[in-house]
C-alpha positions as CSV (number, residue, x, y, z in Angstrom):
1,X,15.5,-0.3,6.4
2,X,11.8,-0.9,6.5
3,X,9.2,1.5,5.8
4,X,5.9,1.2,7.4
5,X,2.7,2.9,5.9
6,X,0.2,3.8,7.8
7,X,-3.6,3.3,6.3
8,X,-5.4,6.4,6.7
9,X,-8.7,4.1,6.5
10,X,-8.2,2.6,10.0
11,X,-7.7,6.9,11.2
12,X,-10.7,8.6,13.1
13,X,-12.3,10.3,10.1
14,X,-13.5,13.3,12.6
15,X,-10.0,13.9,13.3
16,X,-8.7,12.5,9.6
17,X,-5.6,15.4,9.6
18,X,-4.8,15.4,13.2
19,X,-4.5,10.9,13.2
20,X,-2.1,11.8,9.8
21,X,0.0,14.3,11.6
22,X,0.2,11.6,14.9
23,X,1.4,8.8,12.8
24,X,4.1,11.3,11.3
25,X,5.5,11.9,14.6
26,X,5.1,8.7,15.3
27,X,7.9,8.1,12.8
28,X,6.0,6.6,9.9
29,X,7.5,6.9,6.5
30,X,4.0,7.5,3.8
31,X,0.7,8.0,4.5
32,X,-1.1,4.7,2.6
33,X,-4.7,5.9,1.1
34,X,-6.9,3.2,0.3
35,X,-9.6,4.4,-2.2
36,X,-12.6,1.9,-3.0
37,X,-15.6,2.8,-5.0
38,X,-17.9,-0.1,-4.2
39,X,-17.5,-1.8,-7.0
40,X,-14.4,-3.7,-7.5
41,X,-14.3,-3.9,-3.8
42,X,-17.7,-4.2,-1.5
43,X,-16.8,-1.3,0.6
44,X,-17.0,2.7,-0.2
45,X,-14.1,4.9,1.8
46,X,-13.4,8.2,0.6
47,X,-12.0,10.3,-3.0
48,X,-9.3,12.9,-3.9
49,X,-11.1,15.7,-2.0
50,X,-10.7,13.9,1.2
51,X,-6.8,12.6,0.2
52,X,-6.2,16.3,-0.7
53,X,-7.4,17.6,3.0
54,X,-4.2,16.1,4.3
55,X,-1.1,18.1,2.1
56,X,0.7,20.2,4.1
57,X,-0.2,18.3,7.2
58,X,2.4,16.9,7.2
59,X,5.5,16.1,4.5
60,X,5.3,12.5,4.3
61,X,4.7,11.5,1.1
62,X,1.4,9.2,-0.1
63,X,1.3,6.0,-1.2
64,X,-2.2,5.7,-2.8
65,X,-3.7,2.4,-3.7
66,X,-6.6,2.4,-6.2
67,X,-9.1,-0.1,-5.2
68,X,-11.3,0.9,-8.2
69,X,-12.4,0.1,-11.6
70,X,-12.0,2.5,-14.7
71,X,-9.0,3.2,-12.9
72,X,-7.2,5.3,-15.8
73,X,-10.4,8.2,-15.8
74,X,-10.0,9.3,-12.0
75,X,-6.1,8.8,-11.4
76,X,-5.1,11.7,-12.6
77,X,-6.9,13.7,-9.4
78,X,-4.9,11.6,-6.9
79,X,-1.9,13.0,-8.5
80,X,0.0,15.5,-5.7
81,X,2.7,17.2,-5.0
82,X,3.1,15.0,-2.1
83,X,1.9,11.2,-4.1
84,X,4.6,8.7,-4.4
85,X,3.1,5.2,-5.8
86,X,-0.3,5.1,-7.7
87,X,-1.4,1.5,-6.8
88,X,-3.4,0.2,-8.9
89,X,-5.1,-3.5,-9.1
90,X,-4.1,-6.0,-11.7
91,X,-7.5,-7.9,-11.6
92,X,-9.0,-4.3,-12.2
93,X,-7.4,-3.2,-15.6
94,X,-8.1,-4.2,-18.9
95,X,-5.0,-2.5,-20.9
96,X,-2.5,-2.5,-17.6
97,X,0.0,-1.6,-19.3
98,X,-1.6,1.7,-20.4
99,X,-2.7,2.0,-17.0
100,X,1.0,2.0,-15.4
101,X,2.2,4.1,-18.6
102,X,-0.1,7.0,-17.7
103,X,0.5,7.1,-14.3
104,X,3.9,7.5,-14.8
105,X,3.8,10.0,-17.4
106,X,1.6,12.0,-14.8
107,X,4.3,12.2,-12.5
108,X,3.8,9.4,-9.9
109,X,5.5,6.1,-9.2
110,X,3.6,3.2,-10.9
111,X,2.8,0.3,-8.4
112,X,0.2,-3.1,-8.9
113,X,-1.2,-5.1,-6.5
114,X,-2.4,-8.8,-6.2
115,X,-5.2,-10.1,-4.7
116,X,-4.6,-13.0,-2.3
117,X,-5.9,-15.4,-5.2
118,X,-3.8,-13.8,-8.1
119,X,-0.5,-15.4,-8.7
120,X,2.6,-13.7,-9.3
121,X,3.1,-14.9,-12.3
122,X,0.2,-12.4,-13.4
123,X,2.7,-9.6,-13.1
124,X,5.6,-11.6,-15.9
125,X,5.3,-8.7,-18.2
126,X,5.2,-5.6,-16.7
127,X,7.9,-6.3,-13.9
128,X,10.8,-4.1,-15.4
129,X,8.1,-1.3,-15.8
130,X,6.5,-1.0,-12.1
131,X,8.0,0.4,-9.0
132,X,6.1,-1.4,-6.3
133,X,4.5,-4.8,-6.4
134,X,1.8,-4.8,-3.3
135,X,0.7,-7.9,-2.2
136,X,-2.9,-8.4,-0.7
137,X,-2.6,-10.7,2.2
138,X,-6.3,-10.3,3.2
139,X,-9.4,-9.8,0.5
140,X,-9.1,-6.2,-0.3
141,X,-12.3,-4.4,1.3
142,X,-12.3,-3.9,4.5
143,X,-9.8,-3.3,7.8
144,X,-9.1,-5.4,10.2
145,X,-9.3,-9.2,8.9
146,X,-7.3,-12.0,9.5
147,X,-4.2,-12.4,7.5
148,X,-3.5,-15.0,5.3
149,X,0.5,-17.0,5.4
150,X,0.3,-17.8,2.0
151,X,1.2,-13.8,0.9
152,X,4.9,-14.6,2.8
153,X,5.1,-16.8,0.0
154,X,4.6,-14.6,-2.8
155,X,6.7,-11.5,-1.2
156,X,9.5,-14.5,-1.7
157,X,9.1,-15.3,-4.8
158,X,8.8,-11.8,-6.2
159,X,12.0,-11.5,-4.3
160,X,13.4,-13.9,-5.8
161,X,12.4,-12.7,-9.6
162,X,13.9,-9.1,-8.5
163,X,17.2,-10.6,-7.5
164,X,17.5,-12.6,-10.9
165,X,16.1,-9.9,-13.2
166,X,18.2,-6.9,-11.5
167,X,14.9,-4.8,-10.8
168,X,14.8,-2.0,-8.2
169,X,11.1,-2.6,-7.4
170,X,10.1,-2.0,-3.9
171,X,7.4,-5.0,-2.3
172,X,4.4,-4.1,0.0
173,X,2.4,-6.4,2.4
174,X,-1.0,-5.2,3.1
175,X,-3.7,-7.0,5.3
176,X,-3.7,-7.7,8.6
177,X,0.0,-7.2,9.7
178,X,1.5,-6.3,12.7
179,X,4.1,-7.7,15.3
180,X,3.0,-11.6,15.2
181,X,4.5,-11.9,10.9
182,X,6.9,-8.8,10.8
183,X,9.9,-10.8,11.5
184,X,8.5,-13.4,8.7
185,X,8.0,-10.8,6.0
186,X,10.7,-8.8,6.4
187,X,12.6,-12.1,6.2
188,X,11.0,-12.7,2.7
189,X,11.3,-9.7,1.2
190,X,8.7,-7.4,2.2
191,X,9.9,-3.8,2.2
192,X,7.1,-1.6,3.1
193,X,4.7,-2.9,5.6
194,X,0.9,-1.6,5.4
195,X,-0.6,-1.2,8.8
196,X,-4.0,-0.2,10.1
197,X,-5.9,-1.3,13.1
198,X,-3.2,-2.5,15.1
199,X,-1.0,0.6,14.9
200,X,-4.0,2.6,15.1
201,X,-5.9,0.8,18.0
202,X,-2.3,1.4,19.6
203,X,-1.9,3.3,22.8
204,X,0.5,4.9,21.9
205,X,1.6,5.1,18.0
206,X,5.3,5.5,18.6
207,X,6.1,3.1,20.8
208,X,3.9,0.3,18.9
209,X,6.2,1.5,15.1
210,X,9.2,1.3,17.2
211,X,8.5,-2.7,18.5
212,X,6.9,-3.4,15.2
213,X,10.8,-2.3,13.6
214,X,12.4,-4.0,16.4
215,X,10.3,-7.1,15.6
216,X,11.2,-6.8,11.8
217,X,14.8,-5.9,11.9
């Protein structure tokens, strides 16, 4: 079954906890935090404070992606009772594999993610010791861009690499998805499906996760 992850970026901001709770009933399956410190990425969004607003709004669990550098001295804060994945970016971290180490020592999942420039190959050695490979299919920045066919691509191949090395990692799509490539990613491999705007900008929330499953099932 696929899992789809609402970005809490494309939410209404004055009504941050009530868009989470929506998307819940809604039937989503983790609440995706996309932090960015204007730095690695052009953009500024928000920091644990804000994250932390949303426990006990609902019980889904969060699935945060670091779009920072210096990752390894602010992590730690993102760490919750309710955090799944730390995401953090491969083109961001010097000593990765310290990076991944400590995450998972705090008590979270360890995930990295790729840029739409950054092969997979990039990822050779740490494969066996992440739980989540997210693939970028738009620059990482900002909401709502176009998405780029080459990322169905890479979800296959790191597919591929998971069947032959027996790994259990989960793949994530991120960057403009929605009901036009469902049925293309899913079919490559893509387990948990990132979506912003277009659930967002949905009439109704439901209804839109419930075509976006039919589409990729």
């Amino acid at each position: 079954m696929i899992k789809i992850a609402p970005s809490m970026l494309s939410a209404d901001f004055s009504a941050f906890a009530e868009d989470a709770a929506r998307v819940a009933r809604a039937g989503a399956d983790f609440l995706h935090m996309d932090i960015m410190d204007g730095h690695f990425v052009p953009n500024i969004s928000f920091g644990p404070a804000v994250m932390k607003s949303l426990l006990g709004k609902t019980d889904l669990p969060f699935d945060v992606h670091l779009m920072i550098e210096n990752a390894d001295r602010i992590l730690p804060e993102f760490v919750t009772a309710q955090t799944e994945y730390i995401v953090v970016h491969q083109e961001a971290c010097v000593q990765l594999g310290r990076t991944l180490d400590l995450i998972r020592s705090l008590g979270a999942k360890p995930g990295v993610a790729l840029n739409p420039a950054t092969p997979v190959s990039a990822l050779d050695c740490v494969l066996a010791d992440i739980d989540l490979v997210l693939i970028m299919t738009v620059n990482p920045g900002y909401s709502g861009q176009k998405f780029r066919p080459a990322g169905i691509e890479k979800v296959r191949r790191l597919a591929e690499l998971r069947r032959e090395r027996g790994l259990p990692f989960r793949i994530e799509v991120d960057g403009g998805v929605g009901l036009g490539n469902a049925r293309a990613l899913a079919e490559a491999g893509t387990d948990i499906f990132v979506t912003g705007s277009a659930l967002f900008g949905a009439p109704d929330a439901g209804e839109w996760m419930r075509a976006f499953r039919k589409a990729a099932e």
